[in-house]
C-alpha positions as CSV (number, residue, x, y, z in Angstrom):
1,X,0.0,0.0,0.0
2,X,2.9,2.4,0.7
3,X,4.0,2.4,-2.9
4,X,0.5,3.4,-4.3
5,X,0.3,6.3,-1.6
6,X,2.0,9.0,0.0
7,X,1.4,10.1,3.6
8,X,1.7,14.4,4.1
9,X,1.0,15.8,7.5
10,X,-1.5,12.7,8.2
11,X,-3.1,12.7,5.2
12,X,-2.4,9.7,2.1
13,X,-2.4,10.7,-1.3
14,X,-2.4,8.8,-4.7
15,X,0.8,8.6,-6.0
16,X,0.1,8.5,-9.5
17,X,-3.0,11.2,-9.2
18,X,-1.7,13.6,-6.3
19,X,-5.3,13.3,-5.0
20,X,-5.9,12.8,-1.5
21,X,-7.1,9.6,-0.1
22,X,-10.4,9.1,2.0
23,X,-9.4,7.7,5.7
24,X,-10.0,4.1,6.7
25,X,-13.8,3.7,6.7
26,X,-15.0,3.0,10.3
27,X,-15.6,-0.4,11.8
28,X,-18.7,-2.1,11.3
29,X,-20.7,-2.0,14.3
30,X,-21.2,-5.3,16.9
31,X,-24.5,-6.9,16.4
32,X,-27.1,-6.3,19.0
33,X,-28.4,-9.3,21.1
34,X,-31.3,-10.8,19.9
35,X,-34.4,-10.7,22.4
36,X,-37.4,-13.2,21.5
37,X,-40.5,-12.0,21.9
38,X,-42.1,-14.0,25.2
39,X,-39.0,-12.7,27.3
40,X,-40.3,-9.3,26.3
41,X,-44.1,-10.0,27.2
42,X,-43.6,-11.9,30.4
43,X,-44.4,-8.6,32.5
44,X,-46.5,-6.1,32.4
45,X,-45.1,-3.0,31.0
46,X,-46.2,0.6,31.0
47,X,-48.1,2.2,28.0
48,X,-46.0,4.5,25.8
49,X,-48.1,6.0,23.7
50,X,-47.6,10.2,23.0
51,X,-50.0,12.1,24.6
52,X,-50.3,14.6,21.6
53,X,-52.1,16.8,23.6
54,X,-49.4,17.5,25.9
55,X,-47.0,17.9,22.7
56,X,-46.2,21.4,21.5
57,X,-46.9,22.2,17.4
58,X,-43.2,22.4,16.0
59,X,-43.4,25.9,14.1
60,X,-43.0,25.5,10.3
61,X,-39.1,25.8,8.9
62,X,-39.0,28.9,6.6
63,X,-38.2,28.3,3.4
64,X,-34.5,29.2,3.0
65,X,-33.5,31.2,-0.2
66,X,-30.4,31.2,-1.5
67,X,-29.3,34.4,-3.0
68,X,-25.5,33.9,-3.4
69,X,-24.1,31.0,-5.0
70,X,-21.0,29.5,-3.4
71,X,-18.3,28.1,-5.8
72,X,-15.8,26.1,-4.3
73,X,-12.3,25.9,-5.4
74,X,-10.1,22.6,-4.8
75,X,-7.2,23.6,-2.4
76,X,-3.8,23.7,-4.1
77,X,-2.1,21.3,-2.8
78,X,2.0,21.5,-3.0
79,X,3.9,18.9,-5.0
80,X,6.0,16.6,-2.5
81,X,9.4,15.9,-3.6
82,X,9.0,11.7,-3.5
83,X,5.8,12.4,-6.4
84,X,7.7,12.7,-9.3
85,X,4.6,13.2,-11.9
86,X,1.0,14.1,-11.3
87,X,-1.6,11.9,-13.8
88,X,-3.9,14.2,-15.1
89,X,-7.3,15.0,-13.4
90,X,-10.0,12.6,-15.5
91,X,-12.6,15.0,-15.3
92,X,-10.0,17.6,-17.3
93,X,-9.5,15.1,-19.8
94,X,-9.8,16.3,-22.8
95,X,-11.8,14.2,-25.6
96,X,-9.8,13.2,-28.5
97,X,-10.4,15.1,-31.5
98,X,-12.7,14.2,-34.5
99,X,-12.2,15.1,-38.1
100,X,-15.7,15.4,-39.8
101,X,-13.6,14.2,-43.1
102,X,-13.6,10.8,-41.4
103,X,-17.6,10.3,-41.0
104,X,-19.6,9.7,-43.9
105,X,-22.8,12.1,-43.9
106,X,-25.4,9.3,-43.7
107,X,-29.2,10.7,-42.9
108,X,-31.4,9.3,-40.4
109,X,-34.0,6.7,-42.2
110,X,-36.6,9.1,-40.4
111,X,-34.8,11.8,-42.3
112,X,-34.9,10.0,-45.6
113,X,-38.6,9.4,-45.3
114,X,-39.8,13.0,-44.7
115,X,-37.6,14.1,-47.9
116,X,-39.5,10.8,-49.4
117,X,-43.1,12.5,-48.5
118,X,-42.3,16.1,-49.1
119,X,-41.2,14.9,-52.6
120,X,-44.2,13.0,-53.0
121,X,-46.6,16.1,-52.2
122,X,-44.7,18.4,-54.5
123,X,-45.2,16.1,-57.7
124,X,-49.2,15.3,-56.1
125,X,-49.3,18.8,-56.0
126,X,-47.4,20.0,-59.9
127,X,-49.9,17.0,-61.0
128,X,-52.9,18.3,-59.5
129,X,-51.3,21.4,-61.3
130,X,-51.3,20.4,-64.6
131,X,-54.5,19.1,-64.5
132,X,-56.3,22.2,-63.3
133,X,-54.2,24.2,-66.3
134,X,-55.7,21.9,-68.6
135,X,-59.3,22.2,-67.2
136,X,-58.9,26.0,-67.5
137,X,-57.7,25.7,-71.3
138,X,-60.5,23.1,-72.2
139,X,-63.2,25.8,-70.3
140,X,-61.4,28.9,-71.9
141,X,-61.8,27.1,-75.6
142,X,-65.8,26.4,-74.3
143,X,-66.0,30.1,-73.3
144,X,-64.5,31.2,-76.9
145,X,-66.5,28.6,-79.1
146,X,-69.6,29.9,-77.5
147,X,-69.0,34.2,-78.1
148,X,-69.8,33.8,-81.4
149,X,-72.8,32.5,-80.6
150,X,-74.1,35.2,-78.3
151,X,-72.1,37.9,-80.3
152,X,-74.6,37.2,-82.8
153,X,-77.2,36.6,-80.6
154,X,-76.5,40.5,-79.4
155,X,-76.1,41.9,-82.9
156,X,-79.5,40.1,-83.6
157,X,-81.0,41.8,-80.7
158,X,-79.2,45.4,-81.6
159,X,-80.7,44.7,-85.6
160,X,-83.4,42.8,-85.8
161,X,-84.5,44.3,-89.5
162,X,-80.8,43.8,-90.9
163,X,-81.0,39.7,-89.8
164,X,-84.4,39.8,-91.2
165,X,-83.5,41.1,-94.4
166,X,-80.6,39.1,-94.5
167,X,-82.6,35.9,-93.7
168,X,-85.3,37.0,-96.8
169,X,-82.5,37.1,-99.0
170,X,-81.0,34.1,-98.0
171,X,-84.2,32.8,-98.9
172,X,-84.7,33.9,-101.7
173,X,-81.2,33.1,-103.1
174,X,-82.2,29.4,-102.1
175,X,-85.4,29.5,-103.5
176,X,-83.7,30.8,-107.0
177,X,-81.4,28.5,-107.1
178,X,-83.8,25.4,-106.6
179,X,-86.2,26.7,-109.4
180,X,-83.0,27.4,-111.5
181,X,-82.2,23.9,-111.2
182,X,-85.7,22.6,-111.5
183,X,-85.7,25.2,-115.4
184,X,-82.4,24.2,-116.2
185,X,-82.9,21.4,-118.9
186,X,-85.7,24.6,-120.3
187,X,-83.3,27.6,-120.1
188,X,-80.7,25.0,-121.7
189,X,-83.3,24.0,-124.5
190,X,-84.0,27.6,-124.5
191,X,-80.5,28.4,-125.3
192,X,-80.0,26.0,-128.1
193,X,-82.8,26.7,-129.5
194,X,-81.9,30.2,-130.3
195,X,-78.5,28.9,-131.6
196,X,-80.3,26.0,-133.8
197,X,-82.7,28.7,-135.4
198,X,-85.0,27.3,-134.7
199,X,-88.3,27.0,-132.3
200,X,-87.3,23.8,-129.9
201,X,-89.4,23.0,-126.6
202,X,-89.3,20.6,-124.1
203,X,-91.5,17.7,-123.0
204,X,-93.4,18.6,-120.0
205,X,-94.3,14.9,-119.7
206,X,-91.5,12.3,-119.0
207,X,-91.8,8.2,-118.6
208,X,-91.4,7.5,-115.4
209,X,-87.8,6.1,-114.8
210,X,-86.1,8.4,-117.4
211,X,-84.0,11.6,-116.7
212,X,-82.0,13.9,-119.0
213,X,-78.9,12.5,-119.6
214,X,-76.0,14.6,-120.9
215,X,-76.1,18.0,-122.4
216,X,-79.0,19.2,-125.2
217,X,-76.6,19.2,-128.3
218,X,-77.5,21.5,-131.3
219,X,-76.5,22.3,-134.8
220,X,-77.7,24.7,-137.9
221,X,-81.5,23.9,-137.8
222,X,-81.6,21.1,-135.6
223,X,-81.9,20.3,-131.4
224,X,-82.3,16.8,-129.9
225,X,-81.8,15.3,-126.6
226,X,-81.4,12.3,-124.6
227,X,-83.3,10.3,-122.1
228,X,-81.7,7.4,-120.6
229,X,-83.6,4.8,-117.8
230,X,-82.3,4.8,-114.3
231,X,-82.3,1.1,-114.2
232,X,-80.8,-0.1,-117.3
233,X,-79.1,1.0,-120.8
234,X,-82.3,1.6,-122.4
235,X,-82.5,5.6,-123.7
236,X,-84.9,7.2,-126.0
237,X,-84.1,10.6,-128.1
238,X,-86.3,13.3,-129.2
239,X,-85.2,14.9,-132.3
240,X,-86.4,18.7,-133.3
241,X,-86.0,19.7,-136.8
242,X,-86.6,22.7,-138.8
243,X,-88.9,21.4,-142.0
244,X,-91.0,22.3,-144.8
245,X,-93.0,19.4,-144.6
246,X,-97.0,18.2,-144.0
247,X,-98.3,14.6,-142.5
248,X,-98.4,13.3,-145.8
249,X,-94.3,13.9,-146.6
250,X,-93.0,12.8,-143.5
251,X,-95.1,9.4,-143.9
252,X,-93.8,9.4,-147.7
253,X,-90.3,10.3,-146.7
254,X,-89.6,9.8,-143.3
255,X,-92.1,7.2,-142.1
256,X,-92.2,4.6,-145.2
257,X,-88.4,4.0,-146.0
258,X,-88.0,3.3,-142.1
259,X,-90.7,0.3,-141.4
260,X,-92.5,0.0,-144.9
261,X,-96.4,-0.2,-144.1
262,X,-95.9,-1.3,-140.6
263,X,-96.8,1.8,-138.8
264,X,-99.9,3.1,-136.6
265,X,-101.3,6.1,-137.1
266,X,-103.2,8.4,-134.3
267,X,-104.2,11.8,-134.6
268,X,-104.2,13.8,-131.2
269,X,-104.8,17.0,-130.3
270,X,-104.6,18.1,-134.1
271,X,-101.4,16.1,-134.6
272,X,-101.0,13.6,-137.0
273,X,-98.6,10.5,-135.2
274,X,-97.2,7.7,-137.0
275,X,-95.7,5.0,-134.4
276,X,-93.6,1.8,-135.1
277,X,-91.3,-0.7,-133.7
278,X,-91.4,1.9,-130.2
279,X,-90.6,5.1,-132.0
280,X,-92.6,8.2,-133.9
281,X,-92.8,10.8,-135.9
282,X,-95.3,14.3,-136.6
283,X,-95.0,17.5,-138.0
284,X,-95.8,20.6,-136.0
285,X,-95.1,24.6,-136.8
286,X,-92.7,23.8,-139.6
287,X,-90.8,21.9,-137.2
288,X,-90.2,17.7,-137.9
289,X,-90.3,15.8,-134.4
290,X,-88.9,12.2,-134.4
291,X,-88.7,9.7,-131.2
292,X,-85.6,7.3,-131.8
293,X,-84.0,4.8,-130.0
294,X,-84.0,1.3,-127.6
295,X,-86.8,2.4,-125.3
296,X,-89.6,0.3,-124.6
297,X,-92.1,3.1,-125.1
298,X,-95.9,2.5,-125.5
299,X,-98.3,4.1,-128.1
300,X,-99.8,5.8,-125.0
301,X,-96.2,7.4,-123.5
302,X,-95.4,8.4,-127.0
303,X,-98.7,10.3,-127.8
304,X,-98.4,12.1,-124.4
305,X,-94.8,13.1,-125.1
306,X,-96.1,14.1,-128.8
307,X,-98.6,16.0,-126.9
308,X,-96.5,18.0,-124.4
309,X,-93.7,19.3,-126.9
């Protein structure tokens, strides 16, 4: 024990700290004698119970405030020649130092998993973004497709006798060109008429199941045109020529060298018709009118087309 300690005016100190040593903890105490419990009942003893009565109140301890704060200072304590070092004090130890440059910057999983949400909100929210943008452009095109609409709806209001006009006219326009469409094959037969010389009409009676087809062609004298079925190649022609001829010449020179004697004649309406193998011919106002062709016409069609020229 002496050479782990140093004794100094009675008191032992660590040789290797210079710290003084606690002295020798005390004794332990004898035991007490054991007394049972029917040597300590076998007489009668007095009661000594407290008579709180007689027993004065103890005043309460005031509450002690401390105002001034007392720092206590280790003694200094003079190096003895025999201690050749002091150890340092472990509480003044100071902690070894750390370079930062050695630890890796890891973050805390907790760490890693609010960057993980706040990520996730900010693209939930630049989605929710997007989406609203393209709801406004889809409501904004809505908006614009419908101001025409109630622009003209206003200007309708503002000039209600300029629409109204404009909606007469439009009608009229329509109606114009439908009856221009409905006249054309007369304002064509019209036309080429006056560029035959001559005075050409057109049927107002047509079979059923023939329609103009093609152009009304014309040359010096002379207008014919062309029906043709809608179901099938069959086609008929009426042919207008300017002639000098009665009944009698066209069935001489027109009628005879065609069929012979098989022919039928009708008279109608003051017309004189000759008919044979589906086809005709009359003389009307100077004019020679011949029905040539495939079509199966009967006597009956033919006299009513005769009839409407």
């Amino acid at each position: 024990m002496a050479e782990h300690t140093v004794t100094i005016n009675g008191t032992q100190y660590d040789a290797q700290t210079g710290l003084p040593i606690s002295p020798t903890a005390p004794s332990p105490a004898k035991p007490r004698p054991v007394t049972h419990s029917h040597a300590m009942h076998a007489s009668t003893q007095k009661s000594q119970t407290l008579n709180r009565m007689a027993v004065r109140a103890h005043a309460p301890t005031p509450k002690v405030v401390h105002q001034d704060i007392v720092t206590r200072h280790r003694a200094n304590v003079a190096k003895h020649p025999n201690v050749h070092r002091f150890a340092s004090d472990p509480a003044f130890r100071k902690a070894p130092k750390t370079t930062t440059a050695d630890i890796a910057a890891t973050p805390h999983p907790m760490v890693q998993k609010a960057h993980a949400s706040v990520a996730a909100a900010k693209q939930s929210v630049a989605l929710k973004s997007s989406q609203l943008q393209k709801q406004e452009v889809v409501a904004r095109a809505l908006a614009n497709s419908q101001k025409p609409e109630k622009a003209k709806r206003s200007l309708k209001k503002k000039f209600p006798r300029v629409f109204s006009a404009a909606s007469a006219s439009l009608a009229v326009l329509v109606l114009g060109g439908y009856l221009t469409y409905l006249n054309m094959p007369t304002i064509s037969i019209r036309v080429a008429a006056v560029q035959a010389g001559i005075d050409a009409s057109y049927p107002d009676y047509r079979p059923d199941g023939y329609r103009l087809s093609g152009p009304i062609a014309y040359n010096d004298g002379e207008v014919s045109m062309r029906f043709a079925a809608t179901a099938g190649p069959q086609n008929f022609s009426i042919i207008e020529k300017k002639s000098s001829w009665d009944s009698s010449a066209v069935l001489e020179n027109y009628v005879r060298p065609k069929t012979g004697n098989d022919y039928v004649t009708y008279t109608e309406g003051g017309l004189t018709i000759y008919t044979y193998d589906n086809k005709a011919a009359w003389v009307n106002g100077g004019i020679l009118y011949a029905i040539d062709g495939d079509a199966p016409l009967s006597n009956d069609q033919i006299r009513r087309i005769a009839t409407s020229l």
